[in-house]
C-alpha beads as a LAMMPS data file, in Angstrom:
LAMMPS data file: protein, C-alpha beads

141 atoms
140 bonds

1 atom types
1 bond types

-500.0 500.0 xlo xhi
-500.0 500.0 ylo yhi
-500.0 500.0 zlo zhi

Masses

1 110.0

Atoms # bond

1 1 1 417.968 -135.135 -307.274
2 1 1 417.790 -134.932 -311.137
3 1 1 416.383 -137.694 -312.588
4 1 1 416.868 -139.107 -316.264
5 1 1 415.388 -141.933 -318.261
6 1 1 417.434 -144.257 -320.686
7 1 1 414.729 -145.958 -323.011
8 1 1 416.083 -148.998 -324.750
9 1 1 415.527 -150.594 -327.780
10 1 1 415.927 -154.335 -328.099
11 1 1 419.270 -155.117 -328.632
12 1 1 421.298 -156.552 -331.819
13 1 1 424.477 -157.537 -332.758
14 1 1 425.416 -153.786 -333.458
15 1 1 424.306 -152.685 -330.417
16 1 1 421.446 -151.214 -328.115
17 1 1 420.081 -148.339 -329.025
18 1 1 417.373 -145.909 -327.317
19 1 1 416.862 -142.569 -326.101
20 1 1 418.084 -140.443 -323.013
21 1 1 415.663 -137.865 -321.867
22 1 1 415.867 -135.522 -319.241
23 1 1 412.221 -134.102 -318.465
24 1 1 413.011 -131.673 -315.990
25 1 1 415.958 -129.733 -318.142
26 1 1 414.186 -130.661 -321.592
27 1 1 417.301 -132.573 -322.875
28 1 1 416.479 -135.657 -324.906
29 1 1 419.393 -137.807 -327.611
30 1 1 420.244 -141.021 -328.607
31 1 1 421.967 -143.333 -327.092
32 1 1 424.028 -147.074 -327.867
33 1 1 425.151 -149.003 -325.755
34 1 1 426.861 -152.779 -326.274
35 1 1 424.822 -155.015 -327.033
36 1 1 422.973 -157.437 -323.772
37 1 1 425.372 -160.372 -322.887
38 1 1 424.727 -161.236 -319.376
39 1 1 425.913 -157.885 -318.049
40 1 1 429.875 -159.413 -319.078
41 1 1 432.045 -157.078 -318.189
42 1 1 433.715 -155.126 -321.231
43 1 1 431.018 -157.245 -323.372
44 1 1 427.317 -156.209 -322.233
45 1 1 425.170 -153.398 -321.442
46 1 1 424.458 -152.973 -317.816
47 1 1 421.121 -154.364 -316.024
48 1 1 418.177 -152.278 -316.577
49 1 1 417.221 -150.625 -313.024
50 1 1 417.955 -147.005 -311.566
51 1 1 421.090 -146.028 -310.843
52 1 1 422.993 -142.767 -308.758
53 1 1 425.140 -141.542 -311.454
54 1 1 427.870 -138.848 -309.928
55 1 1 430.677 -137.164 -311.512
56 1 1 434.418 -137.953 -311.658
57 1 1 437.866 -137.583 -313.217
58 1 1 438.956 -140.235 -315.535
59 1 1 442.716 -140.651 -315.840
60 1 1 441.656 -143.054 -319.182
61 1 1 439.396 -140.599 -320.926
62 1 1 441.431 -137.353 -319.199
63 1 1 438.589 -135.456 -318.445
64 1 1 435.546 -135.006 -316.303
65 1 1 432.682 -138.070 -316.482
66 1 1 429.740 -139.100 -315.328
67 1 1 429.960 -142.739 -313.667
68 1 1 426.934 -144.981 -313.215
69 1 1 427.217 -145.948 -309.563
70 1 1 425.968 -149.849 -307.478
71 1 1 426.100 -151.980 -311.465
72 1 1 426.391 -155.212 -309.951
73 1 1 429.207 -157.083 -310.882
74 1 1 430.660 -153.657 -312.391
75 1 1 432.703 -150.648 -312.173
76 1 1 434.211 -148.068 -314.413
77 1 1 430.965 -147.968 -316.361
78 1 1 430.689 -144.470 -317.611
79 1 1 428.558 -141.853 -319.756
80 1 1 430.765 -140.316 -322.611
81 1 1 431.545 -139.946 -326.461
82 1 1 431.793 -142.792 -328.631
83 1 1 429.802 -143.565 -331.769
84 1 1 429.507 -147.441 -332.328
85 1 1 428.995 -149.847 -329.508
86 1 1 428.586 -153.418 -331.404
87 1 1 429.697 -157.016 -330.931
88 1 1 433.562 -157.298 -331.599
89 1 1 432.964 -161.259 -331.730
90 1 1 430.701 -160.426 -334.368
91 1 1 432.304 -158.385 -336.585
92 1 1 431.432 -155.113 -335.030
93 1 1 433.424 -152.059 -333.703
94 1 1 432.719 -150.628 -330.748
95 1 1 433.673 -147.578 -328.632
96 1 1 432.394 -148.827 -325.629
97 1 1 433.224 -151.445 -322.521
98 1 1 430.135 -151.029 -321.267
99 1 1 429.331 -147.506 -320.933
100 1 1 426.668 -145.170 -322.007
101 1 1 427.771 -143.749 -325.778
102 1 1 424.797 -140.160 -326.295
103 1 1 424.617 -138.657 -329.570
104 1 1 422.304 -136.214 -331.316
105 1 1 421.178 -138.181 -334.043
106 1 1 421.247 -141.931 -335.225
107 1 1 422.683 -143.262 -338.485
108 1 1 425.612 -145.109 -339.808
109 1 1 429.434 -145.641 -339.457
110 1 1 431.722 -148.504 -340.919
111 1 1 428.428 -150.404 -342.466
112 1 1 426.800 -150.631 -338.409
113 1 1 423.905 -148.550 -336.558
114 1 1 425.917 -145.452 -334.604
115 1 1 425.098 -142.492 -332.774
116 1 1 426.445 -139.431 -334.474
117 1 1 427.391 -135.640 -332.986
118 1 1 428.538 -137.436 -329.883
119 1 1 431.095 -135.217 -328.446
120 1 1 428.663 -132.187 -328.840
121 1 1 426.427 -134.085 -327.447
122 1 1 427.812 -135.254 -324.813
123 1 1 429.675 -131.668 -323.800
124 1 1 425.941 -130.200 -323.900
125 1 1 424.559 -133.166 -321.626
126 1 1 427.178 -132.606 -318.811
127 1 1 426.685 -128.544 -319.125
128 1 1 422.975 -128.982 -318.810
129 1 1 424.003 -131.475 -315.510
130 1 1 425.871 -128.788 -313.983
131 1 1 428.359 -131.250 -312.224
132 1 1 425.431 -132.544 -310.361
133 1 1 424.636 -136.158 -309.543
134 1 1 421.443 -137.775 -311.012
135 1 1 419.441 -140.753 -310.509
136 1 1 419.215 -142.672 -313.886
137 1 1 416.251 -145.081 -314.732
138 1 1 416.993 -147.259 -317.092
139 1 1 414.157 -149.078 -319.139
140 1 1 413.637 -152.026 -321.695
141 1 1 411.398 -151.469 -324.531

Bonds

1 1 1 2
2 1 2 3
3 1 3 4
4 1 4 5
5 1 5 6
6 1 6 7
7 1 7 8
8 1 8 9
9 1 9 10
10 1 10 11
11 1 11 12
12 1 12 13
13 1 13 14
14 1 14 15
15 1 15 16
16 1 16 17
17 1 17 18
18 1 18 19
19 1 19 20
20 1 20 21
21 1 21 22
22 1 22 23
23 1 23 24
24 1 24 25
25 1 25 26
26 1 26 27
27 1 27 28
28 1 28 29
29 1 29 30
30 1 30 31
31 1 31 32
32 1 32 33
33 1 33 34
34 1 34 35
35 1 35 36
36 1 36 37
37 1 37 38
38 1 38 39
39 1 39 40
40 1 40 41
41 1 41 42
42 1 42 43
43 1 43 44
44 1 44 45
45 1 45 46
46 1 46 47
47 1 47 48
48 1 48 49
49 1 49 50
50 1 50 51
51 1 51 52
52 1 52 53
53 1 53 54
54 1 54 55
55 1 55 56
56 1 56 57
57 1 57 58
58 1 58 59
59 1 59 60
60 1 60 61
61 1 61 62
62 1 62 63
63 1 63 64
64 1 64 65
65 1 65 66
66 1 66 67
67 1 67 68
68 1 68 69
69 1 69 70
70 1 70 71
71 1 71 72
72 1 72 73
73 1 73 74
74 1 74 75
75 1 75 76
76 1 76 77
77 1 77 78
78 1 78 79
79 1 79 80
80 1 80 81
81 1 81 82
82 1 82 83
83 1 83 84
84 1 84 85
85 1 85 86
86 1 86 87
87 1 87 88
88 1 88 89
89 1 89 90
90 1 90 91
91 1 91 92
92 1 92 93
93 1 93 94
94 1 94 95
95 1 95 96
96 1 96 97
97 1 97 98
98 1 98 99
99 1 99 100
100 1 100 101
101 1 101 102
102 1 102 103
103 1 103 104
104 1 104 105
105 1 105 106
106 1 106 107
107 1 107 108
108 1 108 109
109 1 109 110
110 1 110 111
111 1 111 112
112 1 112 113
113 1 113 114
114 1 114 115
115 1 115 116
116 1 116 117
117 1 117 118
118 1 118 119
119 1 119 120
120 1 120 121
121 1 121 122
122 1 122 123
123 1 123 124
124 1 124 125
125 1 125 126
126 1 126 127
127 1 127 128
128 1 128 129
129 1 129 130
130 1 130 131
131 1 131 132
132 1 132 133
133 1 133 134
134 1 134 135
135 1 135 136
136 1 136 137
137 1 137 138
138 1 138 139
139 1 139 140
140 1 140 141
């Protein structure tokens, strides 16, 4: 089985950023991801830990995803496009419910830390993937 690595920065109230590398295809990007909150659902990042990620239709998004199998206390926790993944209670705008946002670079959107390129991204990660399932390790910094 493939196996990727999500690196994580420490989070903040705009979210948690790292990189996603995949050694064996050569693939690295950034990623965001909510900020931690007790693994809430809709409001946190999921638990660090590996995961068996395997791919699936989403009626919501209308297209093919990759889920993140086993989060405990989760489901419906997903890999796909999005830009901004920050604390709504905050201030912030977010993208995300508690998925996995990838883009090719970092930067800025609405005043906030983002992930930019994402759909591109995000289309290359899943044609590098090749529909298969993958373990995901997921790491704090």
């Amino acid at each position: 089985m493939i196996e990727a690595y999500l690196h994580r920065d420490p989070s903040t109230a705009q979210g948690t950023p790292g990189v996603l590398s995949v050694p064996e295809k050569a693939f690295a990007c950034f990623s965001i991801e909510l900020p931690w909150r007790d693994n809430r659902v809709s409001l946190s990042c999921i638990p660090a830990g590996e995961y068996r990620c395997e791919r699936y239709f989403s009626h919501a998004f209308k297209e093919y995803l990759y889920r993140i199998c086993d989060v405990p206390g989760r489901s419906g926790v997903a890999i796909h496009s999005g830009n901004v993944a920050g604390n709504k209670e905050k201030g912030y705008k977010t993208h995300s419910l508690g998925c996995i946002l990838l883009g090719k670079r970092q930067g800025q959107l609405w005043g906030q830390d983002a992930v930019l390129l994402s759909r591109l991204t995000v289309g290359a990660f899943f044609r590098l993937m090749d529909r298969k399932d993958f373990k995901l390790h997921i790491q704090e910094a």
